[in-house]
KEKE-3310 file (N, C-alpha, C; in steps of 0.2 Angstrom, whole numbers, plus 5000, padded with zeros to 4 digits):
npx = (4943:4952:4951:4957:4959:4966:4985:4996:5010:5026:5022:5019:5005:5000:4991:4984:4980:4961:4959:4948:4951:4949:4957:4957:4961:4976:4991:5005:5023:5040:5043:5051:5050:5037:5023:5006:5002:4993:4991:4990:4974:4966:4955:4950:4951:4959:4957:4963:4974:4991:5008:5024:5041:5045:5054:5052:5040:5026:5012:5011:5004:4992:4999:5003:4988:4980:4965:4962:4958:4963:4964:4964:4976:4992:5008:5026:5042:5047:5053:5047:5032:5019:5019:5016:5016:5016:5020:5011:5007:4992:4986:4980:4967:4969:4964:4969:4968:4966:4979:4992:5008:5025:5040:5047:5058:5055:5040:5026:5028:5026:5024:5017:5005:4989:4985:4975:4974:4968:4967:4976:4992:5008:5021:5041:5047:5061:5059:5045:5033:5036:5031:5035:5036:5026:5015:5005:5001:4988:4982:4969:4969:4974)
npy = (4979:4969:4952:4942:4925:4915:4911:4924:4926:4934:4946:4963:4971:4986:5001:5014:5030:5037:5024:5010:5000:4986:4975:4959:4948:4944:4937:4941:4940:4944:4953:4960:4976:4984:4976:4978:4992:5010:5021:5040:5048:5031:5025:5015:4999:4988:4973:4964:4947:4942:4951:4950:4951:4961:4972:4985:4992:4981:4985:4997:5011:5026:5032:5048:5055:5044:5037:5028:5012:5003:4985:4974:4968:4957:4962:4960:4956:4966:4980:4992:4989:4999:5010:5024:5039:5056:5064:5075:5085:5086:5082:5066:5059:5043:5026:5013:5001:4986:4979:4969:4973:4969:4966:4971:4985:4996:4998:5010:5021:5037:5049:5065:5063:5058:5048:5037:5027:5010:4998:4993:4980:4984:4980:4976:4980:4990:5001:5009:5019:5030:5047:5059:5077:5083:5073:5065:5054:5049:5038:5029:5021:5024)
npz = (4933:4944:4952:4962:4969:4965:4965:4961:4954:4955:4947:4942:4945:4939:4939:4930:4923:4927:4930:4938:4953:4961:4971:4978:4989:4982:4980:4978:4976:4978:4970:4959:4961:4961:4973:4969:4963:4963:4952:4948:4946:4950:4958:4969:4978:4990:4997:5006:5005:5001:5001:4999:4999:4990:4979:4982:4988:4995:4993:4984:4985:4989:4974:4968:4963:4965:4973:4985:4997:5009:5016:5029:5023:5022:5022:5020:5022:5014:5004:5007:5018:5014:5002:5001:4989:4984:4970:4962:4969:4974:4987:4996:5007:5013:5020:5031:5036:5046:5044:5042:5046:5045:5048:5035:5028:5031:5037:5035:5021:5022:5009:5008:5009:5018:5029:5037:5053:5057:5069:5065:5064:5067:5067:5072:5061:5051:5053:5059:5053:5041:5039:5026:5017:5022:5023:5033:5047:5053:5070:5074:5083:5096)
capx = (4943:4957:4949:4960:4958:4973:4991:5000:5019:5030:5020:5017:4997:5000:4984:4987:4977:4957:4956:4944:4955:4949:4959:4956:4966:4979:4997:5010:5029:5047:5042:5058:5046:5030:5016:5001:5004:4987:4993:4985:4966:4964:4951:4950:4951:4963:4954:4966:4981:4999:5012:5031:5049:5044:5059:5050:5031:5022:5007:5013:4997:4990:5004:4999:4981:4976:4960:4964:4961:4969:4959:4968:4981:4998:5014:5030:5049:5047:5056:5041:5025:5016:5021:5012:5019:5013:5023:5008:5002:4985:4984:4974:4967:4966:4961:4973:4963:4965:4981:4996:5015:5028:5048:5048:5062:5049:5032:5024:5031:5019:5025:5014:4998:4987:4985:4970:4975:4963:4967:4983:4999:5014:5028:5046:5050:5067:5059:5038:5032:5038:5030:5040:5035:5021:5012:5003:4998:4982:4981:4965:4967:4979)
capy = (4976:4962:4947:4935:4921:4912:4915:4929:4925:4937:4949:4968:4973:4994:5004:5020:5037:5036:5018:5009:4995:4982:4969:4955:4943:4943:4935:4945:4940:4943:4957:4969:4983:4984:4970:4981:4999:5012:5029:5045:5048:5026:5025:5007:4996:4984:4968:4956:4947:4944:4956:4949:4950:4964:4976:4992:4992:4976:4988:5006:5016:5029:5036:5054:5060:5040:5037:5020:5009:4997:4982:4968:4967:4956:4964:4957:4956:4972:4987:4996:4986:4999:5015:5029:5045:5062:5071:5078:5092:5083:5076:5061:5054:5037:5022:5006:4996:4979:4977:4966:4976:4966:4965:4976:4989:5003:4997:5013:5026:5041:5055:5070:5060:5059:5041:5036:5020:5008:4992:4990:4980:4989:4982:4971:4983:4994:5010:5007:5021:5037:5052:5065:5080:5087:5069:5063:5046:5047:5032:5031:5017:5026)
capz = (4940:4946:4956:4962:4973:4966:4968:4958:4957:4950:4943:4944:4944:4940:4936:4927:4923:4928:4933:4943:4953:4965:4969:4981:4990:4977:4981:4976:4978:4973:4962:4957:4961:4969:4973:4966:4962:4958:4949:4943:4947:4950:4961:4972:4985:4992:4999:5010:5000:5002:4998:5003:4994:4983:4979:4983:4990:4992:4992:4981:4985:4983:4970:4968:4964:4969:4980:4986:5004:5011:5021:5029:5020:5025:5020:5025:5021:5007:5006:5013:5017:5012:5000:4998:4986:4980:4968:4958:4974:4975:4995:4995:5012:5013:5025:5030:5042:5048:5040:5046:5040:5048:5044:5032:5028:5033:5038:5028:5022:5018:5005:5004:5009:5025:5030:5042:5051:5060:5070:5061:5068:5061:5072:5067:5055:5054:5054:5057:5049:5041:5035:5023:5014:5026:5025:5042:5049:5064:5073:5078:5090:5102)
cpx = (4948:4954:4954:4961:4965:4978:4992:5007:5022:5028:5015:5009:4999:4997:4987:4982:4969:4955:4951:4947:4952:4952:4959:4958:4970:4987:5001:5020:5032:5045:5048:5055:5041:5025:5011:5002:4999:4990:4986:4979:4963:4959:4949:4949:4954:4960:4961:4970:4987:5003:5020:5036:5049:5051:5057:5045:5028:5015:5010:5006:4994:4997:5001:4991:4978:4969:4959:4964:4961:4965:4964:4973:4989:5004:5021:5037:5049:5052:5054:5036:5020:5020:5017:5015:5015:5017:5018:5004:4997:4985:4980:4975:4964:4967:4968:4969:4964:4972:4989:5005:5020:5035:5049:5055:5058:5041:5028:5027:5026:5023:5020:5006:4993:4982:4980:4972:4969:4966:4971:4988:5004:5021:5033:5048:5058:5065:5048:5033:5036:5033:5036:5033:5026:5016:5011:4999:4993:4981:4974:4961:4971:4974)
cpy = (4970:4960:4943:4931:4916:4914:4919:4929:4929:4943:4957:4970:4982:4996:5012:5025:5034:5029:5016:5002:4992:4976:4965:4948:4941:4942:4937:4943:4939:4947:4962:4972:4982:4978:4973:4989:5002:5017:5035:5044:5037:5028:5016:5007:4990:4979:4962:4954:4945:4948:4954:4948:4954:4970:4982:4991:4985:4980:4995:5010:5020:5032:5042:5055:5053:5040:5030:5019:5005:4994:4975:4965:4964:4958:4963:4955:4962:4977:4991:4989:4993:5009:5020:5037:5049:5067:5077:5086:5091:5079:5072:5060:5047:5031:5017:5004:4990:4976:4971:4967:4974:4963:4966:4979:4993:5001:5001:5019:5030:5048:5060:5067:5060:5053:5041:5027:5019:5003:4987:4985:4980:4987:4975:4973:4988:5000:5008:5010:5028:5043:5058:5070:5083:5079:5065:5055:5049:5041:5032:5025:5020:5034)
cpz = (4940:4953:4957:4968:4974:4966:4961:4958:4951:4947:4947:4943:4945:4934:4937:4928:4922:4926:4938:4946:4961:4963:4978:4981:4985:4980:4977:4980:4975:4968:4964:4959:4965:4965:4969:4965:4957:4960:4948:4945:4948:4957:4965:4979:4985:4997:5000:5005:5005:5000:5002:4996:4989:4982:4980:4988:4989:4990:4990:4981:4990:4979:4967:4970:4964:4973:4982:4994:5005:5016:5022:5024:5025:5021:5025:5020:5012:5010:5011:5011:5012:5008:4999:4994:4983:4977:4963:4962:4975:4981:4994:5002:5012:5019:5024:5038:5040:5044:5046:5042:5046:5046:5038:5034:5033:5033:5032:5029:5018:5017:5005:5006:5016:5026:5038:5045:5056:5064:5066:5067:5065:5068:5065:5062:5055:5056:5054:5053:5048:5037:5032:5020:5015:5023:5032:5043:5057:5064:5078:5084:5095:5105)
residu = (UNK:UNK:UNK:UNK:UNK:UNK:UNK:UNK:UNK:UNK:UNK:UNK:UNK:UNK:UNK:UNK:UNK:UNK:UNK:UNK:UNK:UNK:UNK:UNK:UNK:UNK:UNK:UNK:UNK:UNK:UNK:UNK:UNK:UNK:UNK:UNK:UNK:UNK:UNK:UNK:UNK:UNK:UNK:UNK:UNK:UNK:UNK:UNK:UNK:UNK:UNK:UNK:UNK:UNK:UNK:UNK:UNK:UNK:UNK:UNK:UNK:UNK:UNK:UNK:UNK:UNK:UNK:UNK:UNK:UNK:UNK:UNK:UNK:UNK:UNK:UNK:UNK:UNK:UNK:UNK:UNK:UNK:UNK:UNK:UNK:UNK:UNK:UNK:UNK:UNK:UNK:UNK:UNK:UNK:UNK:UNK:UNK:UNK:UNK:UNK:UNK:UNK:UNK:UNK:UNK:UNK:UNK:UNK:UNK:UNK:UNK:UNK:UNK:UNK:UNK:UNK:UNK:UNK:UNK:UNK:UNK:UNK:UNK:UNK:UNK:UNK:UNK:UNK:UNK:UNK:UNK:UNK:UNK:UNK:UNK:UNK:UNK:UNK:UNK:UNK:UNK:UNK)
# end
């Protein structure tokens, strides 16, 4: 498990093959790559946080066979706010509720996954969300 109350600068947090990952309120910025990134069978939860200036994903997750969600989380000036990918064939549905993804590249981009959102605000981005490779977003405020 990763707690963090205090800041995180610079630095990638990426959880590998049958992890257990919670992380909370954790500051992530200016990462070459992704804010937090949970792989292969992690299983977690994303508890509120920064996620801005990251070179990829402030938030990379689920990446594949993932079971990872996402709770008020701010993500803001990244490639994507939030990344989700499946090259393993393993759909994951997972949660992003209460989150705030704004001036981003791409708000979220969802590969291959099936994205439940909540009382998100997903605007001020170039593209707010995209789905590819038969992954789906419901909005289950509209």
């Amino acid at each position: 498990k990763k707690k963090d109350t205090d800041i995180v600068v610079s630095e990638i947090y990426e959880y590998d093959i049958d992890s257990t990952a919670e992380d909370l309120d954790c500051f992530c910025h200016d990462c070459s790559d992704d804010g937090v990134s949970q792989h292969d069978n992690t299983t977690g939860t994303i508890m509120g946080g920064e996620f801005c200036g990251c070179g990829k994903g402030g938030i990379s997750s689920p990446i594949n066979s993932a079971k990872i969600d996402i709770y008020n989380a701010y993500c803001h000036d990244n490639d994507y706010g939030i990344y989700a990918s499946n090259s393993s064939g393993e759909t994951q549905n997972y949660t992003i509720f209460g989150c705030v993804l704004v001036g981003n590249r791409m708000g979220i981009k969802n590969v291959g996954h099936q994205a439940r959102l909540h009382g998100n605000v997903i605007k001020d981005n170039t593209t707010n969300i995209s789905n590819e490779s038969g992954g789906t977003t419901t909005d289950f405020d509209t």
